[in-house]
C-alpha positions in Angstrom: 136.7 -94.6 306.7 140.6 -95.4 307.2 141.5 -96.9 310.4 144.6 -94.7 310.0 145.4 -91.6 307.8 147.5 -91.7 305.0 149.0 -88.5 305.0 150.0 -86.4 308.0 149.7 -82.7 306.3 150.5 -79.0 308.3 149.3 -76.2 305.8 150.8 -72.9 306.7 150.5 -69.9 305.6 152.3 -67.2 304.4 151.3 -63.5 305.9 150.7 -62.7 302.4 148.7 -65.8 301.6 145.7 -65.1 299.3 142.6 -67.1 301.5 140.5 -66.6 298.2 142.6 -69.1 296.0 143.2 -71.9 298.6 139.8 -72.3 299.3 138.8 -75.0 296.8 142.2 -76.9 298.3 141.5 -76.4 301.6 138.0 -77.5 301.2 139.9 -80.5 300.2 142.1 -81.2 302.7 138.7 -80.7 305.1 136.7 -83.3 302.9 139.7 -85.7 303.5 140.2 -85.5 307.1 136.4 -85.8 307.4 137.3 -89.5 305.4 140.1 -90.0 307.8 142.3 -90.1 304.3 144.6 -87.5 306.0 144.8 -85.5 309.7 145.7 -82.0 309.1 146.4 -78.8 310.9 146.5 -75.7 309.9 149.5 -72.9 310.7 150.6 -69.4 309.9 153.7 -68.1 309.5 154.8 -64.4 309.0 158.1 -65.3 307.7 160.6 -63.2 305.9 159.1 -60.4 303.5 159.1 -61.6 299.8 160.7 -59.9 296.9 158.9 -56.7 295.1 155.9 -58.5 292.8 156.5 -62.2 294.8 153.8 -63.7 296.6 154.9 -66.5 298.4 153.2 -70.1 297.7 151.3 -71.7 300.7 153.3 -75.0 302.1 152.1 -78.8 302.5 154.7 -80.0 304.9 153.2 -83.5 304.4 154.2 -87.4 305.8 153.1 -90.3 304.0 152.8 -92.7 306.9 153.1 -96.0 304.5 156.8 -95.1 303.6 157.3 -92.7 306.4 158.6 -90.5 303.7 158.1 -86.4 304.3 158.2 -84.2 301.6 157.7 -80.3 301.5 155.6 -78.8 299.1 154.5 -75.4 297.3 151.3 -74.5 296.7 151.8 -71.8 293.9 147.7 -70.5 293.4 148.6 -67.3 291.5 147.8 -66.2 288.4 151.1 -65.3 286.4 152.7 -68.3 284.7 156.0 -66.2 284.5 156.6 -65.3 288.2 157.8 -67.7 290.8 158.8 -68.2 294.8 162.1 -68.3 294.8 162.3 -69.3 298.6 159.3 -72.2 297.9 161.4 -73.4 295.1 164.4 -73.6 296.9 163.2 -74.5 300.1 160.9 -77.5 299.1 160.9 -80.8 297.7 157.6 -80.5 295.0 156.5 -77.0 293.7 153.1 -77.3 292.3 152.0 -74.6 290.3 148.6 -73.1 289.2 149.9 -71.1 285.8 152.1 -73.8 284.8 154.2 -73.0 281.5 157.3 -75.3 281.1 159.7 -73.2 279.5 158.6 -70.0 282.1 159.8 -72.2 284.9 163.0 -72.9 283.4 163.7 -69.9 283.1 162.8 -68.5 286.5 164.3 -71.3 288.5 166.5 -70.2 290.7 170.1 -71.1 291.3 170.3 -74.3 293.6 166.9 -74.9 293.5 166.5 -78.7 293.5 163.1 -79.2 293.4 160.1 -81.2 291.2 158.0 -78.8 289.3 154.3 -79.7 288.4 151.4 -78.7 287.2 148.6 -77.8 290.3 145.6 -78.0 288.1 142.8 -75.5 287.3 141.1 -73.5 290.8 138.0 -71.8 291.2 136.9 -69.9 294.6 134.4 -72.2 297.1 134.5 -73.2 299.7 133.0 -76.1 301.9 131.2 -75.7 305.4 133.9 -78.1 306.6 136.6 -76.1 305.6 135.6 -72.6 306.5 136.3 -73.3 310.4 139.6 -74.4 309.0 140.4 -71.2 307.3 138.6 -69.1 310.3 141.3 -70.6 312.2 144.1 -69.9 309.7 142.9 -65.8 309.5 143.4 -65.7 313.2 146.6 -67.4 313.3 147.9 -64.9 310.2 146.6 -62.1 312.4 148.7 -63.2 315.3 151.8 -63.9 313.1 151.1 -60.2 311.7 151.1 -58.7 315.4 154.4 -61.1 316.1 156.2 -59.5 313.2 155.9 -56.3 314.8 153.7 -55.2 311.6 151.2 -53.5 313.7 147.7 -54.4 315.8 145.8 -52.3 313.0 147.5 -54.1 310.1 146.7 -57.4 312.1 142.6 -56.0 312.1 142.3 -55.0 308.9 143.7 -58.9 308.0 141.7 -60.4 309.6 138.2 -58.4 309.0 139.5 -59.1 305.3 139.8 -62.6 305.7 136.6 -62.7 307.4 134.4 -61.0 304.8 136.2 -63.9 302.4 134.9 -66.1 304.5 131.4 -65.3 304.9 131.1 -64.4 300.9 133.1 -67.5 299.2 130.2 -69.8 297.5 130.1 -74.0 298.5 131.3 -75.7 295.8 127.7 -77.2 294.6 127.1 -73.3 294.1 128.1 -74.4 290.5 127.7 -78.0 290.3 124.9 -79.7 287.9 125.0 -83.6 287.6 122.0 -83.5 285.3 123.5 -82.9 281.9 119.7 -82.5 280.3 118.6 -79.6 283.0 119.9 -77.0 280.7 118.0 -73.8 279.4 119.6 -72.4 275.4 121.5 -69.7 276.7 124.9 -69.0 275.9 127.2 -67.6 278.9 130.4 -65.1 278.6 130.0 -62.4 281.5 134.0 -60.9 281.6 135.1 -57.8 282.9 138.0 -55.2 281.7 140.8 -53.7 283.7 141.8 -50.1 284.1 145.4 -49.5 283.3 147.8 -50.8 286.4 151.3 -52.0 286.1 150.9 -55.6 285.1 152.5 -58.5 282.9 150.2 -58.6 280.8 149.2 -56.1 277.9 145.8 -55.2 279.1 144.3 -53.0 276.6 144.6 -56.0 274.0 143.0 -57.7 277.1 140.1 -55.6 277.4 140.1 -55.3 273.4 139.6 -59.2 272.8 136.8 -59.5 275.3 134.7 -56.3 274.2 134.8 -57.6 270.7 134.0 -61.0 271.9 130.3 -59.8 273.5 129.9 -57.6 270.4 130.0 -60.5 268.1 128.2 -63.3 270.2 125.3 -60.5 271.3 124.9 -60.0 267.7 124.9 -63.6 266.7 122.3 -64.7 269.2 120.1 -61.9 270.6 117.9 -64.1 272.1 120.0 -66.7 273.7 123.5 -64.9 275.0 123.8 -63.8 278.4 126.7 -61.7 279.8 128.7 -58.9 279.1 131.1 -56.8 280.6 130.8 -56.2 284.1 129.6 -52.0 285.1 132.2 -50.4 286.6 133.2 -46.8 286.3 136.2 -47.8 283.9 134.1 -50.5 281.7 131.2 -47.6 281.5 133.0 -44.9 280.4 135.8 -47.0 277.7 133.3 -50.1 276.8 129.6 -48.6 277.1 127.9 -50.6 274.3 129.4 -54.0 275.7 128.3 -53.2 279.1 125.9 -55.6 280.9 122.5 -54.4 282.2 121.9 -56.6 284.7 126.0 -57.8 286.2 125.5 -61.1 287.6 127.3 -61.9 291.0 128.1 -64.6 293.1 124.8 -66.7 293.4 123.3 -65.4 291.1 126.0 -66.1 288.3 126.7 -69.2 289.5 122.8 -70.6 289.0 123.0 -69.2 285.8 126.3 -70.9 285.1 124.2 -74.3 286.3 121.5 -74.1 283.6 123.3 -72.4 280.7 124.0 -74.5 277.9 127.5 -73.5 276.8 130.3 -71.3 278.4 132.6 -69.0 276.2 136.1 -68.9 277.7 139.0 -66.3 277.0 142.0 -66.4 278.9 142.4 -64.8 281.7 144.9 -61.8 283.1 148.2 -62.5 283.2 147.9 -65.3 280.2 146.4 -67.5 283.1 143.5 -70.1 283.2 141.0 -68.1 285.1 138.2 -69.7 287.9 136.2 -69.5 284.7 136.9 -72.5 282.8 136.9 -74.7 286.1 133.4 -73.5 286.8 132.3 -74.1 283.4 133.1 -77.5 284.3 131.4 -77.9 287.4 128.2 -77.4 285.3 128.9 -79.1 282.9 128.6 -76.6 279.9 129.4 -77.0 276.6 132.7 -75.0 276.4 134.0 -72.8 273.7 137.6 -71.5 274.4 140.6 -69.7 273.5 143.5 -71.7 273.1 144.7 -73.1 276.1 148.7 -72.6 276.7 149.2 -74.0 280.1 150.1 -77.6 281.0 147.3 -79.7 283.5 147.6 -83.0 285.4 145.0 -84.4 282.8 145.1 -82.5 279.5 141.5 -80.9 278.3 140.9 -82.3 274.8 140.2 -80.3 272.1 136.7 -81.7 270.3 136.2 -83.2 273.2 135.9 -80.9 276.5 136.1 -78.1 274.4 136.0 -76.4 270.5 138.5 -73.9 269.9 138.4 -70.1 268.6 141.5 -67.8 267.5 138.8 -64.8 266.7 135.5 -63.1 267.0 134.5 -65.4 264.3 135.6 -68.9 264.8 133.7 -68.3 268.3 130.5 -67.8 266.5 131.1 -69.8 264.4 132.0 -72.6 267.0 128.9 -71.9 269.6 126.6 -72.3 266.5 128.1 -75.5 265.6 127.1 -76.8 269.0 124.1 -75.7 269.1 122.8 -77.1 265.6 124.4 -80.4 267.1 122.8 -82.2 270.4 124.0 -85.1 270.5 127.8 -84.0 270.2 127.3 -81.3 272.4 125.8 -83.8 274.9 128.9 -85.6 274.6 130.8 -82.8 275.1 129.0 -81.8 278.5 129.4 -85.4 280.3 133.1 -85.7 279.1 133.3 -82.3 281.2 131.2 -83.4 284.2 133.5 -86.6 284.5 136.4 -84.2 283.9 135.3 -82.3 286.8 134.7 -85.4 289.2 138.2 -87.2 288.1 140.2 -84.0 288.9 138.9 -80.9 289.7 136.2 -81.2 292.9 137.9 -80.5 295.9 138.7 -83.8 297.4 139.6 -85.1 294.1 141.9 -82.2 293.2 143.5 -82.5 296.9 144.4 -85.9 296.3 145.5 -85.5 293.1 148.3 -83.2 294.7 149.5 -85.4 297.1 149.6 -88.6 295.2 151.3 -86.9 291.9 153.7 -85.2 294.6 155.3 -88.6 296.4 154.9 -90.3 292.8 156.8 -87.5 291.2 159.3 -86.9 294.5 160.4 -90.7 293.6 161.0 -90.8 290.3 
């Protein structure tokens, strides 16, 4: 353990702030105080109301006691590649960025804005015993900010019962981890769901379409070994009965399933994004067959060699039957993911990542 931290770090925040993405980073952060790698506290802030469709990006106000430098950074977690913070952009040194598409941010930049834009990585929802007193802490403070603000004691309750129930349900993140690549059963894993029409930026009935037809052709391709669906829900029963799952699987009971499947099929997610899927596919080191994958990461994902790619129904058949007539490449496959995950996606490592790539970038 360091003598000294590296990095001083204050997390705050936002009223708005969605707990459920930040866990995996915060269980970070916690993992590298616990190492003495950083000290860190944790803050809310009500601040000033964002703009209609804006949620505002958490902020790393962070010192990197070597070079005494400080730098500000946001923590963009959300799932549209084409909407920004304005104010985190223009109030910050470094704005990392879940859904990062290049030529998006160029475009939404705002005027002045001055700051480094990179990509945040891929995010999946855990979190680790050492962080949850961490985030218990930050759901009270956002429920005293909320009170501050004027916004009302019930508003403030309702917060913070919310944030509470995220608490107690998010998984730890060895829900989904398996470090023994052989421990596999032949099953093949897509469980999706489909969304009811809502004003979005994304065309969701081609959504729902690409992912019904995607169990129709996998259940019948392999009967015996696929496992998923669409998950029940009084829209997916009544538009998307035949593709409908007879047994959902949630939370735990996913994620052990997730552990000892073989291969993961991957579609992208709402909003063109890179859903929790694919980074938990990695945690268990599956076999992954995916859509094509748009969005830039700190370390590319290889085609042929984290992944085989599909453009339709077909080619994904045709891709999850390749794997499986082929162990030894799809071994391969499933310990170039497992190091994948290690290198840059378990929470301390993905923590890290951000800091580091931050000051590196901030001094180019």
């Amino acid at each position: 353990m360091s003598a000294e931290p590296r990095y001083e770090l204050r997390w705050t925040f936002a009223a708005d702030a969605d707990l459920y993405h930040g866990g995996k980073l915060l269980s970070g952060v916690a993992e590298l105080a616990r190492r003495g790698v950083v000290r860190v506290e944790v803050r809310a802030d009500a601040g000033p109301p964002p703009e209609p469709g804006v949620r505002r990006a958490a902020r790393w106000d962070v010192l990197e006691r070597a070079s005494g430098r400080r730098l500000r950074l946001a923590l963009d977690l959300t799932d549209a590649a084409a909407r920004l913070d304005p104010l985190g952009a223009r109030e910050c040194d470094v704005y990392l960025k879940r859904s990062f598409v290049r030529a998006d941010l160029t475009a939404l930049a705002p005027r002045g804005a001055r700051c480094v834009f990179l990509p945040l990585g891929l995010n999946h929802a855990c979190l680790t015993p050492g962080a949850r007193g961490l985030l218990a802490g930050a759901a009270l403070r956002r429920a005293v900010s909320t009170l501050r603000a004027g916004r009302g004691a019930a508003a403030a309750a309702r917060g913070f019962a919310a944030d509470l129930r995220l608490l107690a349900g998010l998984p730890p993140p060895e829900a989904f981890e398996n470090f023994a690549p052989d421990d596999r059963a032949d099953k093949v894993l897509f469980q999706t769901r489909v969304w009811a029409p809502e004003p979005s930026t994304d065309d969701l009935p081609a959504l729902n379409r690409e992912r019904a037809e995607l169990v129709r052709a996998l259940r019948a391709a392999f009967p015996e070994a696929f496992v998923g669906g669409v998950m029940a829900d009084a829209f997916s029963s009544e538009h998307f009965p035949d593709v409908v799952t007879s047994r959902s699987l949630h939370r735990a009971a996913y994620a052990a399933l997730s552990r000892r499947a073989s291969i993961g099929v991957y579609s992208r997610g709402i909003h063109h994004s890179l859903a929790f899927k694919l980074s938990e596919y990695l945690a268990s080191g599956l076999c992954i067959v995916s859509s094509p994958l748009p969005h830039e990461l700190p370390e590319p994902l290889v085609p042929g060699r984290h992944f085989l790619e599909y453009r339709t129904p077909a080619e994904c058949v045709a891709a999850v039957r390749h794997l499986r007539e082929r162990p030894e490449e799809a071994a391969r496959m499933r310990q170039a993911n497992l190091d994948y995950y290690r290198t840059n996606l378990a929470p301390a490592a993905a923590a890290l990542s951000a800091l580091e790539r931050s000051f590196r970038a901030a001094r180019g």
